[in-house]
N, C-alpha and C positions, 0 to 999 in steps of 0.2 A: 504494500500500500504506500503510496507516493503522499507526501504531504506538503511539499515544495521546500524541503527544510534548507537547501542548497541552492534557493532559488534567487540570481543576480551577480555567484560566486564564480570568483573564476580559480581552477586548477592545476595541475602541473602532479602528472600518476607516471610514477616511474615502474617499469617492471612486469607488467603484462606479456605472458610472453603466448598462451592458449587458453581455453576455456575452465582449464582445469584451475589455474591460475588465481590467485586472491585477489591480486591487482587488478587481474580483468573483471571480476565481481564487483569490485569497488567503483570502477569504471561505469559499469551498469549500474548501479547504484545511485551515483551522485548524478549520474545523467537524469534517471527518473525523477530526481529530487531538482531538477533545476538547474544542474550546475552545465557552466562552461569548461572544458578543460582540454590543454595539450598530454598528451600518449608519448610518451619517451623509452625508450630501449638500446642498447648495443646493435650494432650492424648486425652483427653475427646473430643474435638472438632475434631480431626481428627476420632475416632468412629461415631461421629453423621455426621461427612461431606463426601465430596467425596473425598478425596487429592490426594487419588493415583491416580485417573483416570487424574488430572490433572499433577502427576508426570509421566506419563505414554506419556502422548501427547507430553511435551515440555524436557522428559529425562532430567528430574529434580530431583538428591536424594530427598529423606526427611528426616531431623532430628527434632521428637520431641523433644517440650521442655516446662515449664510452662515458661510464660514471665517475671511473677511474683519473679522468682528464679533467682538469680545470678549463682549460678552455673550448671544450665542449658542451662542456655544463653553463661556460658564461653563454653561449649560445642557445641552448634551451632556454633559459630564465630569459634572456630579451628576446627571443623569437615569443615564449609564450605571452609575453609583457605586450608586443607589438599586434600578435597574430589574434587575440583575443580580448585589446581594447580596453590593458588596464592591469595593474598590480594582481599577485597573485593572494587567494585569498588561504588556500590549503594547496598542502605539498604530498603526497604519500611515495616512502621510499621503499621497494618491495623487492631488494637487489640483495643476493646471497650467493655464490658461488666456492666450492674450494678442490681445488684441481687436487688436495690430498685426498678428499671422500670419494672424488673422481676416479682416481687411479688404487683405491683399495690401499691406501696407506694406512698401517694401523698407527695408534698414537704415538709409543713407543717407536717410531718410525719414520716419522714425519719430514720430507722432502722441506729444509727452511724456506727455500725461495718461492715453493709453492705457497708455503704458509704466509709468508709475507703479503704473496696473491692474494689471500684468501682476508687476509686486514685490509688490503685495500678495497676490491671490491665489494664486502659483506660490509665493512662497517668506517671506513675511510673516505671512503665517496658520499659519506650523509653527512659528515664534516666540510666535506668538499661543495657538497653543495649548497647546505644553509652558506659557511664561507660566501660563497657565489651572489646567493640571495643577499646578504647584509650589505656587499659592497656594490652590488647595485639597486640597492635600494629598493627592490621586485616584493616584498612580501607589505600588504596593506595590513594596518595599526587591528588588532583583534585576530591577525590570521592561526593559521592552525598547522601542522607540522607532524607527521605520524610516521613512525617507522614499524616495522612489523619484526618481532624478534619472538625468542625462546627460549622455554624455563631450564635450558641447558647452560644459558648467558650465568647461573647460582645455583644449579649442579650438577652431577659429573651423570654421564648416559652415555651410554656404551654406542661405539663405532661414530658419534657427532664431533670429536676430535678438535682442529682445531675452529671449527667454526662456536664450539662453544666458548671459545675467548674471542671471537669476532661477534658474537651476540652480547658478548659480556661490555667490549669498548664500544658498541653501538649505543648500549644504553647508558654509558658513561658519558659518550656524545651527546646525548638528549636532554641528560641531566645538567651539564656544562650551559650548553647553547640556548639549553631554554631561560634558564637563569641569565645569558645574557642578553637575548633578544625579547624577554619579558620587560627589561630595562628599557631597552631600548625602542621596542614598537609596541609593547603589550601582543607580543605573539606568543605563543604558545607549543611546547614541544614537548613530545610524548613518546614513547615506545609500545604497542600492543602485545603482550606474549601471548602466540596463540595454540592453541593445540593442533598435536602431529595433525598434518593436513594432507591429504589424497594431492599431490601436486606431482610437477615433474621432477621440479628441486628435492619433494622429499623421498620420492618416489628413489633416485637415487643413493638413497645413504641403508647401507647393509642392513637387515634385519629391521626394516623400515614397518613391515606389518605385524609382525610380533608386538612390536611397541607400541604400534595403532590399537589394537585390540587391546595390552594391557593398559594402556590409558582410559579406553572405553569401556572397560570394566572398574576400572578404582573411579572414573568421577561420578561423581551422584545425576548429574544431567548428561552425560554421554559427554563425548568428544563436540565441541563448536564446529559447527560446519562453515566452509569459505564464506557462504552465503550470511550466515549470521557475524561474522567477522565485518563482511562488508556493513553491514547496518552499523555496526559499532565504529567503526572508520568513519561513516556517512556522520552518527551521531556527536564525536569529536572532529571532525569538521563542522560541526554547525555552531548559531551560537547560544546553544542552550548547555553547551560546556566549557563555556568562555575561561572559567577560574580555573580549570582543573591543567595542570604544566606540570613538569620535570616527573612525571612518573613512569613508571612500567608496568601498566594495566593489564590483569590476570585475563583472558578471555578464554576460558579451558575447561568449562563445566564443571568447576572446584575440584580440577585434579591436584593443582595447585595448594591448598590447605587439605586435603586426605591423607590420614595416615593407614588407614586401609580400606576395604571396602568390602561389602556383603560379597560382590562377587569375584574381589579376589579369593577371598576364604572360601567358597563353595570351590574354587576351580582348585586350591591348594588341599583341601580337604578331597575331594574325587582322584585328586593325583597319587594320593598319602595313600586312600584306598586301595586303588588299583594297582600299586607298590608291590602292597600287600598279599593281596591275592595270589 
């Protein structure tokens, strides 16, 4: 249900790369609600994904850009400023990559130069780019600012490596940036953690649906779907969240605060059984 709660705003959605995608959900989302917004992605990932089909739907430009690069990023921020007729009002950064999870590195293992990769792209490029936005002035007084991260960023999960210290300095970024661009425009910056999500990013990291499942058993509401993540992205961009800055918002069905749950106990109790037998 569309309430216009995005309606006059304009945006800047990084990371779409298919359908399966949170970004692209968010995309669809903020559309419904009103919003204007530029669709940004890497070269390489906009050949392997669909973007246009979802620039197509919600009459969205697109400007490629690596995230990685500052002066591609000064590009997105004044093409979206130009191409859409005005300061940006929300930003969402949905950029995660690590060529160690990639290539089967275990942690005890870890390729440096990959890992280095893997800070800049997952959690370097959201520095790089508010950077981007404060020095050219792109983000309008009340705007909003979201990154999309995970409860791996505060503790340790098996085969997430080193992206769980790039979820860790993402949201040290958020917390940093929002404290100074609160000062300075009354903007506002957030990190969402969300739960294991059916994606192609997660879809790649070993024993990805083991963990899907036990998560969907320990939270008391199931696993968040993209879809409702989107609403909560939609809902911190709007301004009926206006105070809320520097946090890292649970969005996981309270897998988050469980310390066990009805069905992990029956599945560990059936195990113990048939042990037995």
């Amino acid at each position: 249900m569309a309430n216009n709660l995005l309606a006059g705003k304009r945006g800047i959605i990084f990371g779409a790369l298919n359908e399966q995608s949170i970004a692209w959900k968010v995309a669809q989302r903020c559309h419904e609600e009103g919003a204007t917004f530029v669709l940004s992605n890497a070269p390489l990932a906009m050949r392997m994904g669909e973007i246009n089909k979802l620039s197509e739907e919600c009459n969205a430009p697109i400007i490629a850009a690596d995230a990685t690069v500052v002066e591609d990023l000064e590009k997105v921020f004044s093409g979206a400023v130009e191409q859409l007729g005005g300061k940006i009002d929300f930003v969402l950064h949905s950029i995660g990559m690590s060529p160690n999870i990639r290539k089967g590195k275990g942690y005890g293992e870890l390729n440096y130069d990959w890992f280095q990769k893997t800070l800049d792209i997952s959690a370097l490029s959201f520095h790089k780019m508010l950077h981007v936005a404060e020095k050219q002035d792109a983000l309008n007084e009340w705007g909003s600012v979201v990154a999309l991260s995970y409860i791996a960023a505060q503790r340790a999960f098996l085969d997430y490596t080193d992206m769980s210290q790039a979820k860790a300095v993402l949201e040290s970024i958020a917390r940093s940036y929002g404290q100074r661009l609160g000062h300075l425009k009354k903007v506002r910056v957030n990190t969402v953690s969300q739960s294991p999500t059916k994606t192609t990013a997660g879809a790649g990291i070993s024993g990805f649906n083991a963990f899907y499942e036990y998560a969907e058993r320990m939270s008391p509401l199931g696993n968040a779907p993209a879809e409702a993540c989107a609403d909560y992205c939609v809902s911190l961009f709007s301004d009926l969240t206006r105070f809320v800055t520097m946090q890292n918002l649970m969005h996981d069905g309270g897998f988050s605060t469980t310390g066990i749950s009805e069905g992990i106990v029956e599945a560990i109790t059936q195990a113990s059984a048939g042990s037995e037998a």
